[in-house]
C-alpha positions in Angstrom: 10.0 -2.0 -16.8 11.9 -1.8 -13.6 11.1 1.6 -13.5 7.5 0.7 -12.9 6.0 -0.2 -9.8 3.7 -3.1 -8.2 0.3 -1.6 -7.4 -1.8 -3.8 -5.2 -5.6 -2.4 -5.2 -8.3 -3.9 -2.3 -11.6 -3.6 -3.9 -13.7 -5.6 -1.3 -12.8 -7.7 1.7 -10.8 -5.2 4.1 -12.7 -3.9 6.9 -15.3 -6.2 5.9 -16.0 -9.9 5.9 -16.9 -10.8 2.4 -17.2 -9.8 -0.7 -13.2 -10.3 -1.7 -11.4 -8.8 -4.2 -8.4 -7.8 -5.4 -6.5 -6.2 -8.0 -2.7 -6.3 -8.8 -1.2 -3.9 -11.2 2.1 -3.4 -12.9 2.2 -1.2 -15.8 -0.7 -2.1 -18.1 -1.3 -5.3 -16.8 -3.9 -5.6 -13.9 -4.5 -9.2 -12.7 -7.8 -9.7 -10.6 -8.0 -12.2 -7.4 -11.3 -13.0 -6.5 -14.9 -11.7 -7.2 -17.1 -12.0 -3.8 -20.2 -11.0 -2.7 -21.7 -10.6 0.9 -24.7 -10.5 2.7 -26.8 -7.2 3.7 -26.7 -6.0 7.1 -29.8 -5.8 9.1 -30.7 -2.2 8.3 -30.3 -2.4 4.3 -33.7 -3.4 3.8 -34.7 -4.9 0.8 -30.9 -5.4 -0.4 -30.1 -8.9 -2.0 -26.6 -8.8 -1.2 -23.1 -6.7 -1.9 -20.7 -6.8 -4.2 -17.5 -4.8 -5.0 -17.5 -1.4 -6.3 -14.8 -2.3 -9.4 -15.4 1.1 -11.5 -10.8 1.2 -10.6 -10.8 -1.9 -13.0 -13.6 -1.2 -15.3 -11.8 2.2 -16.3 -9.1 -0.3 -17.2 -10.7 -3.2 -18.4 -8.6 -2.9 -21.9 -5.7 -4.2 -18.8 -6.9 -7.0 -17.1 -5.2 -9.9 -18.3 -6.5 -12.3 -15.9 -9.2 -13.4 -13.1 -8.5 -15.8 -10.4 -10.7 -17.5 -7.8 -9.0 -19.2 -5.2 -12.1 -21.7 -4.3 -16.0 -22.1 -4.4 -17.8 -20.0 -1.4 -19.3 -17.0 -2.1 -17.9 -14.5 -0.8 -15.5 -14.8 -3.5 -17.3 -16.1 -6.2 -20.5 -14.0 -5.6 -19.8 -11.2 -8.2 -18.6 -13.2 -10.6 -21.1 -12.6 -13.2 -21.4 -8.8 -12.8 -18.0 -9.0 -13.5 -18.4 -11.3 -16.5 -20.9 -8.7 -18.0 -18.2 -6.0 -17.9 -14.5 -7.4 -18.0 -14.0 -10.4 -20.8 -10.8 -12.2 -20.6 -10.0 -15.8 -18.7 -10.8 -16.9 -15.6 -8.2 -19.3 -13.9 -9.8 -21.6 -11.3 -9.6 -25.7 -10.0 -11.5 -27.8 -10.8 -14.2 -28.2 -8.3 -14.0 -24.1 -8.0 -14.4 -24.3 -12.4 -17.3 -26.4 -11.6 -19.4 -24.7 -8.9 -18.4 -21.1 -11.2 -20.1 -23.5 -14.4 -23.4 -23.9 -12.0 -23.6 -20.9 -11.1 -23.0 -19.4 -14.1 -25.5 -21.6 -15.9 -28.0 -20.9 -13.3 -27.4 -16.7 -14.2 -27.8 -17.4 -18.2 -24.1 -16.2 -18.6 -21.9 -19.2 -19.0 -22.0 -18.9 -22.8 -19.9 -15.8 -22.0 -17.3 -17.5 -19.8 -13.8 -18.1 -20.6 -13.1 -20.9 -17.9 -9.8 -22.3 -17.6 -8.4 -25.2 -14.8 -5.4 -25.3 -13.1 -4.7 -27.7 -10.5 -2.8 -27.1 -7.1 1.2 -27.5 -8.3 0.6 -25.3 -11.7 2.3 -22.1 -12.8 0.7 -20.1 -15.2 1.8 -16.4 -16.6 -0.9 -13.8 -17.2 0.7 -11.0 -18.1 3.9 -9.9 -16.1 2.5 -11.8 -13.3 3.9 -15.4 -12.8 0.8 -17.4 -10.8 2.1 -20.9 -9.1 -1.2 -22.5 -6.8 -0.2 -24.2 -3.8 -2.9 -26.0 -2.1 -4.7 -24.7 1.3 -6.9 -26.9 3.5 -10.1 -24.5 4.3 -13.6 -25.9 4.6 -14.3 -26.4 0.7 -12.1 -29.0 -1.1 -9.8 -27.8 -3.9 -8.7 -24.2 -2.7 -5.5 -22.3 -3.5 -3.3 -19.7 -2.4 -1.3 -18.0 -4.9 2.9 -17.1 -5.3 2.7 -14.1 -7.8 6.0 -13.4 -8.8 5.8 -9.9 -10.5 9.1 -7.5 -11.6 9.1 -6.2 -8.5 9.2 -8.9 -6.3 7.2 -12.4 -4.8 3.9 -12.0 -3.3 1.9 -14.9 -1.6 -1.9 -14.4 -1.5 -3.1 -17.2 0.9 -6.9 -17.0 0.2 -8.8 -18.6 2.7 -6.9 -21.0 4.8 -6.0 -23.4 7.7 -3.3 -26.3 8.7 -5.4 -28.7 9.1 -3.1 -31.6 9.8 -6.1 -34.2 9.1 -8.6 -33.0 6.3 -11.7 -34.7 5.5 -10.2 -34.8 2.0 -6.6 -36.1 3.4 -5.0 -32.9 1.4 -3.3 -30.6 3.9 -2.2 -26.9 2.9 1.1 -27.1 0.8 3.6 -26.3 4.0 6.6 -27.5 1.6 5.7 -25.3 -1.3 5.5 -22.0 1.1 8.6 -23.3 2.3 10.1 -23.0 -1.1 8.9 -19.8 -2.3 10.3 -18.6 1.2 13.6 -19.3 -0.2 13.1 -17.1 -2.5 12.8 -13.7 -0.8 9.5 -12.8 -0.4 8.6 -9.7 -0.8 5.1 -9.3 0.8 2.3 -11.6 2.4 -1.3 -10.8 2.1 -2.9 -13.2 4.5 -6.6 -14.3 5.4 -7.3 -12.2 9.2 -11.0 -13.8 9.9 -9.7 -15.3 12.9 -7.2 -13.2 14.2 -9.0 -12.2 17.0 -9.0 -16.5 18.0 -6.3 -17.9 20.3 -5.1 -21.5 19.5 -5.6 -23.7 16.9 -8.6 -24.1 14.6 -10.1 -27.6 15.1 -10.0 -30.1 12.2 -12.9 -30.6 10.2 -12.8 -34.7 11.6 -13.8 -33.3 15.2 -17.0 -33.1 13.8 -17.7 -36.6 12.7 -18.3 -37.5 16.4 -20.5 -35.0 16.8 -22.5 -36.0 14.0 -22.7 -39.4 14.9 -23.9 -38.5 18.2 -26.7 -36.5 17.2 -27.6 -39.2 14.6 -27.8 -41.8 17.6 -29.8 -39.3 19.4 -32.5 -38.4 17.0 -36.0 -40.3 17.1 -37.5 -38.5 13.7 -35.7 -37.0 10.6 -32.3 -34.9 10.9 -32.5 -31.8 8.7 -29.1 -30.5 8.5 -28.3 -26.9 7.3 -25.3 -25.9 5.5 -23.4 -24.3 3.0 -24.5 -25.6 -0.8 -20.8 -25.2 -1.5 -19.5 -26.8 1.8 -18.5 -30.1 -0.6 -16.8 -31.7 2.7 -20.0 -31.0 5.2 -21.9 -32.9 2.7 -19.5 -35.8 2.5 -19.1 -35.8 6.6 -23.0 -35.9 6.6 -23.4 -39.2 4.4 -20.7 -40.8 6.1 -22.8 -40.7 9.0 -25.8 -41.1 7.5 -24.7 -44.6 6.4 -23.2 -45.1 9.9 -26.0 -44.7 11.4 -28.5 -46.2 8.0 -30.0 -43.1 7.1 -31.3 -42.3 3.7 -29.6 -38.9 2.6 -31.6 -36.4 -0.1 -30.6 -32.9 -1.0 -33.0 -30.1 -0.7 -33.1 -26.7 -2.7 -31.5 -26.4 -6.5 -28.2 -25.0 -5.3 -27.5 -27.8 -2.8 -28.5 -30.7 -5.3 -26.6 -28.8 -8.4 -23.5 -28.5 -6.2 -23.2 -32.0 -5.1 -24.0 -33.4 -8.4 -21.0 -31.4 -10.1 -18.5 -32.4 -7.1 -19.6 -36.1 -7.6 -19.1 -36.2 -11.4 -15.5 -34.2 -10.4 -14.8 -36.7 -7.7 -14.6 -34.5 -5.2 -18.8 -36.1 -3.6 -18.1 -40.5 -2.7 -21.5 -40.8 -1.6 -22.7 -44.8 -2.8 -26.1 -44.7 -5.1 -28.1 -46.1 -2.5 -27.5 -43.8 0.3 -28.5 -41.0 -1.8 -32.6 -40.2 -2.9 -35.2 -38.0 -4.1 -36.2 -35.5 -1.6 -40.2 -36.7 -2.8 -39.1 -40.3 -1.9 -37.2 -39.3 1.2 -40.7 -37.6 2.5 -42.4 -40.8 2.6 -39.9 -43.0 4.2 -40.3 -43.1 8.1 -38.7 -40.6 9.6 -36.1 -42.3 11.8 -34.7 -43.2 8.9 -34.1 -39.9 6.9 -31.3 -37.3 6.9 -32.3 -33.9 4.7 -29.8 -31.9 4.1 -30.5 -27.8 2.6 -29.1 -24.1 2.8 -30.2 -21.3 5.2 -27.7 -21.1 7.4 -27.6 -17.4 8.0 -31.2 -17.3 8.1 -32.0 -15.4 4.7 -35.7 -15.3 4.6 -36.2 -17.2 1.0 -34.1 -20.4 2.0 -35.2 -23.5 3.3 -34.3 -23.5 6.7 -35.5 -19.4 6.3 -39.1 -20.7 5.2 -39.3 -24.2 7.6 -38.9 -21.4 10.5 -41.8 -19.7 9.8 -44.0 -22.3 8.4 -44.0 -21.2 4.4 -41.8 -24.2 3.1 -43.9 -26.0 0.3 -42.7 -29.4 0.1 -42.6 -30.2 3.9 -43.1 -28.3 7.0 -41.0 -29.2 10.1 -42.6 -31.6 12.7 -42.2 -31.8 16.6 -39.8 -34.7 15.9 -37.1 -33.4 13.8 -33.9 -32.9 14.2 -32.8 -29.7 13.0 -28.8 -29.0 13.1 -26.9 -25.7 12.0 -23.4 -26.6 10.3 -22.8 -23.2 10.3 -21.4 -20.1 12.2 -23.0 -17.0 12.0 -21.4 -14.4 9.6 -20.4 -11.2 11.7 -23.5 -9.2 11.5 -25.9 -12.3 11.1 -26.0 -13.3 14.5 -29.9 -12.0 15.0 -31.0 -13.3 11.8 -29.5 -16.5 13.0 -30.7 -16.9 16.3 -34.3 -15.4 15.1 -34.2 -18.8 12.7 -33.4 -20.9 15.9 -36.3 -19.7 17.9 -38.7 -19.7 15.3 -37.3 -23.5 15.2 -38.1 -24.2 18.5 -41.4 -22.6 18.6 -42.5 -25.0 15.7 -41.6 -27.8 18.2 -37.8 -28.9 16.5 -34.9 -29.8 18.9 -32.5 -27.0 17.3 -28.4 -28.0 17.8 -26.1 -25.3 16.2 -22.3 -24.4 16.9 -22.7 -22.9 20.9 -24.1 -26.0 22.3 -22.5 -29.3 20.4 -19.3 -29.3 17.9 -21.1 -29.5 14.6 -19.6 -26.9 13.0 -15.7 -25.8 13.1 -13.8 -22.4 11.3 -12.4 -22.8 7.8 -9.8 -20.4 9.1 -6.6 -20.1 10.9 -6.6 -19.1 14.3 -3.5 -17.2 15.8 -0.9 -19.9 16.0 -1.6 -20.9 12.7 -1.3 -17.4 11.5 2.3 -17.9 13.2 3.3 -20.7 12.0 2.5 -18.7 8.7 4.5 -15.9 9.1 7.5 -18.0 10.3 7.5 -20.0 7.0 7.2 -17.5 4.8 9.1 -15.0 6.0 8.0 -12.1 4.8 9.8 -8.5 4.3 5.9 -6.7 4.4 2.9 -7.6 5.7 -0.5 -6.8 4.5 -3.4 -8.8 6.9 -6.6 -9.4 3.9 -9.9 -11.0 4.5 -11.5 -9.2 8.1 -12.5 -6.5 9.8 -10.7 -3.5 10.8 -10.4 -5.4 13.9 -9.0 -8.7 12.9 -7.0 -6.6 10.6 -5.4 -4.6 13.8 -5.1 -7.9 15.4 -3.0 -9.6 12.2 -0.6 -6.9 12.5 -0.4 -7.5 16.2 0.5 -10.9 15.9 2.8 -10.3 13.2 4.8 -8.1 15.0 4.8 -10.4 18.1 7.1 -12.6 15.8 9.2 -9.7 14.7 8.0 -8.3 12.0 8.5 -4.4 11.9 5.3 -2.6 12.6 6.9 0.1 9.5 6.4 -3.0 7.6 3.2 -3.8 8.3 0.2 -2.2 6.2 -2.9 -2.0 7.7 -5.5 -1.0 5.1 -9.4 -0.9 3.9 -10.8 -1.2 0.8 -9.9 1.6 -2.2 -6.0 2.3 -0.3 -3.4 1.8 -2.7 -0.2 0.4 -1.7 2.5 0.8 -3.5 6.0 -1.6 -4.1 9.2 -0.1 -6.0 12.8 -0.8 -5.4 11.6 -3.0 -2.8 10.1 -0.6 -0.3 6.4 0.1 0.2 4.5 2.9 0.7 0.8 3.5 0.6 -0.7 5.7 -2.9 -4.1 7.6 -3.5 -7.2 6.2 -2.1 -9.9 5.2 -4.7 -13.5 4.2 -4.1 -13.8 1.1 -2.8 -17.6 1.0 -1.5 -20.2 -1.3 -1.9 -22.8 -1.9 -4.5 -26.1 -3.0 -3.4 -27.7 -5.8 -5.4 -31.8 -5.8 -5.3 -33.5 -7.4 -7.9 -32.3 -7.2 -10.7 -31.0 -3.5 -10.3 -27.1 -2.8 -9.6 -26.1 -0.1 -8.2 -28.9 2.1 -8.4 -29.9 1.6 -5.0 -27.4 3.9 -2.9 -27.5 5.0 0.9 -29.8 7.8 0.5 -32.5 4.9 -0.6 -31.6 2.9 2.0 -31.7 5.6 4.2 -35.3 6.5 2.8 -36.1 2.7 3.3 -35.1 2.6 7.7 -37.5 6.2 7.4 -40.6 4.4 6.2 -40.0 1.1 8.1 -39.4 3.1 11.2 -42.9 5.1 11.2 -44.5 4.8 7.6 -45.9 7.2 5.5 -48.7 9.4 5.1 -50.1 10.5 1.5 -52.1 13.6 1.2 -54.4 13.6 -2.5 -55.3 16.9 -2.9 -58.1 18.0 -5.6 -58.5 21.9 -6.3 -59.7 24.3 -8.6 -57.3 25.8 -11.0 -58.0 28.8 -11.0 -59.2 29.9 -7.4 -56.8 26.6 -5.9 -59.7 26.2 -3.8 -60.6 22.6 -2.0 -62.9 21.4 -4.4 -63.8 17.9 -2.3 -62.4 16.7 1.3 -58.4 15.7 1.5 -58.1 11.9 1.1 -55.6 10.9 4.1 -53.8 7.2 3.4 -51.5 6.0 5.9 -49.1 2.9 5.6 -47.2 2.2 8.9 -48.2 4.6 10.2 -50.9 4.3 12.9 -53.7 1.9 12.8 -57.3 4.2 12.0 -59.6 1.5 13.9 -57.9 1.4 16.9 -58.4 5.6 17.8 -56.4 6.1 14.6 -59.6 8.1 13.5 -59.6 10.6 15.4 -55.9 12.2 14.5 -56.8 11.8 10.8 -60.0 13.7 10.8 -57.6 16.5 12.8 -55.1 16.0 10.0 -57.8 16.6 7.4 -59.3 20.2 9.5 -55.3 20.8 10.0 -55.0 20.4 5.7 -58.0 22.5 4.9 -56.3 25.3 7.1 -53.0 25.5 5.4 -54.9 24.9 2.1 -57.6 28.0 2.7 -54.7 30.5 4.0 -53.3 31.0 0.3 -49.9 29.9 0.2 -47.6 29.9 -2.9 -45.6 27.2 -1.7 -48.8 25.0 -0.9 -47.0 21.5 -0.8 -44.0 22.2 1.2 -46.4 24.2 3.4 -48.7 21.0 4.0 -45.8 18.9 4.7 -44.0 21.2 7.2 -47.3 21.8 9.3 -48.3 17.6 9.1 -44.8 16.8 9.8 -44.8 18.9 12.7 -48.4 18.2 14.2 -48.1 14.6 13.6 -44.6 14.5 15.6 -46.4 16.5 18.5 -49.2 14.4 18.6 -47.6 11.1 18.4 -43.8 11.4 18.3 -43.5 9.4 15.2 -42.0 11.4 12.2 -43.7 9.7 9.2 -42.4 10.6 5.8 -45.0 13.0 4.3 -45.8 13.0 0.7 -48.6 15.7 -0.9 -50.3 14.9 -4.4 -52.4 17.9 -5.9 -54.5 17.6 -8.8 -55.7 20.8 -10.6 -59.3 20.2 -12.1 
């Protein structure tokens, strides 16, 4: 056994935010952390959203002992059932995180499948080789974890996603005493949440926003449609306190956002009194002063409700000149122009828009640099591997870390599919594996790659042109006129005539000259006369039919 060595695997959430995942290996024993998802970038057109690539693990799935989530938000929850589908052994979670997994689950037709097991912060449970003890984290979901995994080879502390927070919404700040203690203990290696590594200071506490709040609540003359999170338990709670501050009625809009606070109100997690809380049909026909709505869309995905209120296609209520519309929300690196698209279609409809740049309504679930710090002075660590961030707030991590003194040899600055290694003590960094992404569009898994999505930016970039060809079989003569369809292309009523007609003479040309290699030969020559013509470089497709 000591022979063996501690293999830590990072299948998603380095060099990236979202979709976290990782794998710890000893042996024949692999125990997983985390299952996330994240949203598409601009470009991947069509895409639902990302998950993992966790082939490494399904290779081995006759080793995984174990799967633990260290909280409720997507981006590590989000591949949980493609997961499910593949790997089946326990999955270790809290009891608020158990519960949103159980909705979620439900919602996918796959709980029947799940082995779901709570622990609460202060347990220690052994999967495999690997002793798990959670310690509680403040972040911006109640009931999150970090994890000491003491393995043969040595302690390692997994934060997950954290902050000090010295005054909670939930009065339950991160566990310094317990990092304290496993500190005493040697510990061999930190892997620690970067998202904010690149922000000076302190992260604010979630009560900042309470003022805030109350302020725009004061303010508004209609209804207040807040946008959040459907996991963000404590946004919800911060929202009906003020609601009944300031005598509001409170209703939940979309599935997700009512499923979510009904399970954290059964759990305990949700103190919202029975006659703040309504119907959304009831809330629509109460006056509007007197109504706070609160739904998802933060980011601006197209099908939410926020998504749909922008651009008028909401079918329950549309938004009116006097609403209130507030973003509890920060825009996930590379949904900034989604985001602010959402906000101007907002304003154009005639709503008074507040989001994160111009009042406090929304504040990081993560530590900024001193807390990061204070961290790394607790705990002490002999390594240091910075999770949870780009390859920037991944460079930054290390930077801080080595402003407190720890060696930049002992530092490991690494992306997803990079193997580090632990035996004897010292570290070194093993084989690379894949460790891409898998794009999710309907209900298709990975059999969408980039060449797809490259063939997707083609056709939304210039469209396409179809040529439908009818000839004779045996002479391969034109037997009627080429039919020319076009599709984002160029618009045939607006002079679009005239360049198709040349298209057609252009077809009959290549046609009559007697070419073997007749299709190529039509796409090369309407590739290249369409390009001169218009400089546009439409993707070309030829159909022939022999009669």
């Amino acid at each position: 056994m000591s022979n063996q060595k501690l293999r830590i695997i990072p299948l998603g959430g380095l060099g990236e935010v979202g979709k976290n995942m990782m794998a710890y290996e000893f042996g024949e024993n692999i125990l997983i952390v985390d299952t996330g998802m994240m949203f598409p970038e601009n470009d991947m057109l069509g895409i639902d959203y990302i998950i993992p690539d966790f082939q490494y693990v399904l290779d081995k799935r006759q080793n995984v002992r174990g799967i633990i989530v260290t909280h409720g938000h997507e981006d590590h929850t989000g591949a949980i059932k493609h997961v499910l589908e593949e790997i089946d052994v326990p999955i270790y979670a809290t009891p608020l995180t158990r519960g949103l997994l159980e909705v979620k689950l439900a919602r996918e037709g796959v709980l029947s499948k799940a082995r779901l097991e709570t622990v609460h912060a202060g347990d220690a449970i052994q999967v495999g080789p690997f002793k798990v003890e959670f310690f509680h984290v403040s972040h911006s979901i109640p009931d999150c974890v970090g994890l000491g995994i003491t393995t043969p080879a040595g302690l390692v502390i997994h934060t997950g996603d954290y902050k000090f927070d010295h005054t909670p919404i939930d009065n339950w700040p991160t566990d310094y005493a317990k990092l304290a203690e496993l500190a005493g203990r040697g510990v061999l290696a930190l892997l620690a949440d970067s998202t904010n590594a690149d922000k000076p200071g302190w992260t604010p506490s979630e009560r900042v926003i309470d003022p805030a709040f109350d302020e725009v609540f004061r303010n508004a003359k209609g209804r207040i449609i807040i946008a959040s999170f459907a996991s963000l338990i404590s946004r919800m709670q911060q929202v009906g306190n003020a609601a009944i501050r300031q005598g509001r009625k409170m209703a939940f809009v979309g599935a997700s956002m009512v499923e979510n606070a009904k399970i954290a109100s059964k759990l305990g997690y949700l103190d919202l009194p029975d006659d703040l809380l309504v119907p959304l049909d009831q809330a629509l026909k109460l006056p509007h002063h007197q109504v706070v709505l609160m739904c998802t869309g933060t980011q601006g995905e197209p099908t939410s409700i926020m998504g749909r209120l922008s651009t008028g296609t909401n079918r329950q209520f549309d938004i009116t000149p006097s609403d209130t519309v507030v973003l509890s929300s920060h825009p996930i690196p590379g949904n900034e122009e989604t985001v602010y698209r959402t906000i101007n279609r907002l304003f154009r409809r005639g709503a008074k828009v507040i989001y994160e740049g111009i009042a406090p309504v929304h504040v990081s679930g993560h530590a900024s640099q001193e807390e990061m710090k204070l961290l790394l002075h607790l705990v002490k660590p002999k390594y240091f591997i910075p999770i949870h961030g780009e390859l920037r707030h991944l460079h930054q991590h290390s930077a801080i870390a080595q402003q407190i003194g720890v060696p930049k040899e002992n530092i490991a600055i690494i992306e997803n599919g990079q193997v580090v290694e632990f035996h004897n003590g010292e570290m070194r960094l093993a084989e690379r594996i894949k460790g891409g992404w898998v794009f999710v569009d309907g209900y298709g898994v990975g059999d969408v790659g980039p060449s797809v999505i490259r063939e997707r930016e083609a056709l939304a970039r210039d469209g396409f042109v179809l040529i439908n060809l009818t000839l004779d079989q045996y002479s391969h003569r034109l037997l009627d006129d080429p039919e020319i369809i076009t599709r984002g292309f160029i618009y045939t009523r607006n002079g679009g005539e005239d360049l198709i007609a040349e298209t057609r003479d252009l077809v009959r040309e290549t046609v009559s000259s007697g070419t073997a290699r007749i299709e190529d030969d039509i796409q090369e020559t309407v590739k290249s006369f369409l390009f001169n013509k218009t400089r546009r470089r439409p993707m070309i497709f030829v159909s022939l039919t022999h009669a």
